[in-house]
C-alpha positions as MATLAB code, in Angstrom:
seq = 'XXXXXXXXXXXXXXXXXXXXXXXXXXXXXXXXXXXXXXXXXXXXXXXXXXXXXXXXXXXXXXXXXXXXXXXXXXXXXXXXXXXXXXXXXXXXXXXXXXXXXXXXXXXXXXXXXXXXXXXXXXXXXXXXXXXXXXXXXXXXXXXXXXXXXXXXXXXXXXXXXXXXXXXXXXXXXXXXXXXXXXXX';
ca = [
      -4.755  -17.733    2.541;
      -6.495  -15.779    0.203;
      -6.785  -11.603    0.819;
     -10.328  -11.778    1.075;
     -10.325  -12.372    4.864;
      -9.001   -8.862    4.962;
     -12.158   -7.127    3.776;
     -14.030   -8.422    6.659;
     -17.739   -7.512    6.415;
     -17.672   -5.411    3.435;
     -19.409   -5.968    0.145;
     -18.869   -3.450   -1.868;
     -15.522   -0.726   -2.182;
     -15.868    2.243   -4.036;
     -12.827    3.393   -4.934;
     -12.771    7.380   -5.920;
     -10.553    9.848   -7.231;
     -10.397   12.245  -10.001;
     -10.210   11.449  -13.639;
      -6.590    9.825  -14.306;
      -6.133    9.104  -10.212;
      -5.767    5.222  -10.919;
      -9.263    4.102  -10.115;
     -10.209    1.403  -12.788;
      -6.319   -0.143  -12.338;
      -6.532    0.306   -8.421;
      -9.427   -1.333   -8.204;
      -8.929   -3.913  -10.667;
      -5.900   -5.168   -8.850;
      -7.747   -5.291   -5.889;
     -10.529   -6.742   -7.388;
      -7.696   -9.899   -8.178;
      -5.861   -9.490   -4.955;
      -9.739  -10.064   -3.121;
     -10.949  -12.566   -5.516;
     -13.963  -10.089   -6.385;
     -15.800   -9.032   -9.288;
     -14.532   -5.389  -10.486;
     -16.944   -2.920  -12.331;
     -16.435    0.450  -13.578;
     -18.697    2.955  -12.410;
     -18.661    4.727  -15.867;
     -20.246    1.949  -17.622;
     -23.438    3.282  -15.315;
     -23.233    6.601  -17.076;
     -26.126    7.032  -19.553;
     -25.028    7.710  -23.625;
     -26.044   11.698  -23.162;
     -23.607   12.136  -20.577;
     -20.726   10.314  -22.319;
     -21.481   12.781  -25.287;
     -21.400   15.595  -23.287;
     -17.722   14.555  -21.576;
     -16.766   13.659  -25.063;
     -17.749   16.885  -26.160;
     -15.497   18.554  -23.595;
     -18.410   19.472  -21.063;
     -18.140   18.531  -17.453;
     -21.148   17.735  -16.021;
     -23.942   19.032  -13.766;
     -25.499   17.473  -10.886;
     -28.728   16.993  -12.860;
     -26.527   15.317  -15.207;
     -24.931   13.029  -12.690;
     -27.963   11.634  -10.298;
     -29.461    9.357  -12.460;
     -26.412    7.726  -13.176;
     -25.741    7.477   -9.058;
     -29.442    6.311   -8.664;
     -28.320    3.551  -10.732;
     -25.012    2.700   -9.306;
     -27.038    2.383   -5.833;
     -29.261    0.493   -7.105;
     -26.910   -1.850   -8.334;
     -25.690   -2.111   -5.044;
     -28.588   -3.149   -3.209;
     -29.086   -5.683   -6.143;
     -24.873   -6.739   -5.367;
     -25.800   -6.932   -1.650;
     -29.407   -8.329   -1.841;
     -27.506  -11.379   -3.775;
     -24.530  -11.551   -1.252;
     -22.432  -10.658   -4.052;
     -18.985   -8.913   -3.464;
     -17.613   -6.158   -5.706;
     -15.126   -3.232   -6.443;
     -16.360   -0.393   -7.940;
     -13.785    2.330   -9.589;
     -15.820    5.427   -9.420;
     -15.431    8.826   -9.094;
     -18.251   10.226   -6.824;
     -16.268   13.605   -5.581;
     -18.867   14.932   -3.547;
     -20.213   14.276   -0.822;
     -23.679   14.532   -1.623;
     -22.582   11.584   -4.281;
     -21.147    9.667   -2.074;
     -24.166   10.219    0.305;
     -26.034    8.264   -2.601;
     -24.421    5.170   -2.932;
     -22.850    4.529    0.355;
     -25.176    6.066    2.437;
     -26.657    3.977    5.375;
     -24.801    0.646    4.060;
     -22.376   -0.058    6.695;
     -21.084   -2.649    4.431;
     -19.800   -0.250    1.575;
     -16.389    1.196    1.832;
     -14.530    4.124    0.499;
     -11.243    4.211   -1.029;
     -10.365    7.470   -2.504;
      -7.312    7.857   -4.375;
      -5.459   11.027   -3.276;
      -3.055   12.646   -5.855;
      -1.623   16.274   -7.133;
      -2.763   17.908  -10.150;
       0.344   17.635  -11.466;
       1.091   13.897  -11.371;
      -2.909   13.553  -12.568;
      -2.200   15.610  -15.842;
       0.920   13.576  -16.605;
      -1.070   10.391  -16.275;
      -4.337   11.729  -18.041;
      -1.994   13.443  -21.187;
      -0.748    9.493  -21.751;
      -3.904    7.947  -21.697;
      -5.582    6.832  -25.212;
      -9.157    6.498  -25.977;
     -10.507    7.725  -22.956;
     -14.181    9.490  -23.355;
     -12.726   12.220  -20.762;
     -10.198   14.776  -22.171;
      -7.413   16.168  -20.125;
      -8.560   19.740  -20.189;
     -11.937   18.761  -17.853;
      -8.825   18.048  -15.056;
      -9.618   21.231  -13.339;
     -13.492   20.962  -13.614;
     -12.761   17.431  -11.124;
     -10.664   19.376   -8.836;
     -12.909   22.080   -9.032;
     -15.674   19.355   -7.973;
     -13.884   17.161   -5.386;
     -14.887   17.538   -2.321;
     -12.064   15.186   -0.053;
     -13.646   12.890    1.953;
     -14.035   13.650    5.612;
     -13.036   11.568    8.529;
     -16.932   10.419    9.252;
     -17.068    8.929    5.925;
     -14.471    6.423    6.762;
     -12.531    6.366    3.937;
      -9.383    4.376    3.235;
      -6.942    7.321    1.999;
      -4.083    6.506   -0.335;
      -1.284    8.386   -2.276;
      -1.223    7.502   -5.810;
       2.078    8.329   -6.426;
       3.849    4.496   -5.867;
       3.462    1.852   -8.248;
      -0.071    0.369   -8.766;
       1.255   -3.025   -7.167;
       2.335   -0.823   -4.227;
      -1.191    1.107   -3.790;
      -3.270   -2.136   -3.599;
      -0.600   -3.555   -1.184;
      -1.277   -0.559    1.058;
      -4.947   -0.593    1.267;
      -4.830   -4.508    1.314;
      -2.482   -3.945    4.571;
      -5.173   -0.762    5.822;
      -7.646   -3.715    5.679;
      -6.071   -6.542    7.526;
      -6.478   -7.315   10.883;
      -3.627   -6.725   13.414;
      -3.491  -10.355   14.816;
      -2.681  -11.667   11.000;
       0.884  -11.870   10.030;
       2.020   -9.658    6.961;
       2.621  -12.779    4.722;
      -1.116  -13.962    4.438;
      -1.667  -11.411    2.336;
       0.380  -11.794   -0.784;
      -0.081  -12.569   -3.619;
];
């Protein structure tokens, strides 16, 4: 039995964390492990503020809300069509999140929890990436954790990739269905 049955009536997960938290491999495994389409919320991002993160410049707000106009209106389009999708995107505040979740009881949260330390580590080994390691404390500066009324599925990022979708695969599945129907 496939894994989608675990994702019950959701059509869209975002899944959040700061830069170098695992969010495009996160939620391109689950992507696989639910049979969905994966997108990456950066490809939403207009060119002026990839220049500006390439320039070493975090961003404002102003910078940020047409690009999360545009990943909510992608959403409606996903959900208008009955479409199903993961979405690896970083949204660290709530007013973000408050953008493209918002009323849609069928988008979920996953936010990728992880130290600063780990984070660096990761980011410092990562090649052609259009966000340099030393905007890592502008994010944490930023995040704003999410808070129990957002509903979010919480993870550590510290196991294996394999072992983070397996736990929010296993967050997701409902108690009467044995373990086993939800491998891959």
């Amino acid at each position: 039995m496939p894994a989608e049955s675990t994702a019950g009536n959701i059509s869209v997960f975002i899944v959040m964390g700061v830069s170098g938290s695992g969010k495009s491999t996160i939620a391109k495994g689950l992507a696989d492990r639910l049979g969905w389409r994966y997108e990456d919320g950066d490809d939403f991002h207009p060119q002026s503020n990839i220049d500006k993160m390439r320039a070493g410049h975090p961003l404002t707000d102003e910078d940020r809300w047409p690009w999360l106009r545009a990943i909510a209106a992608h959403i409606d389009a996903l959900r208008a069509r009955g479409e199903k999708s993961i979405i690896a995107c970083s949204v660290l505040k709530r007013a973000y999140r408050d953008i493209i979740i918002g009323d849609r009881p069928d988008v979920r949260l996953v936010y990728l929890k992880g130290d600063r330390d780990l984070i660096a580590k990761r980011i410092a080994g990562r090649k052609d990436h259009f966000m340099p390691p030393d905007l890592l404390d502008s994010q944490f500066a930023t995040l704003e954790e999410p808070k129990p009324d957002e509903n979010p599925l919480t993870v550590s990022i510290a196991p294996k990739p394999h072992d983070i979708v397996d736990a929010i695969v296993k967050k997701l599945k409902p108690a009467h269905q044995p373990q086993s129907e939800y491998r891959t």
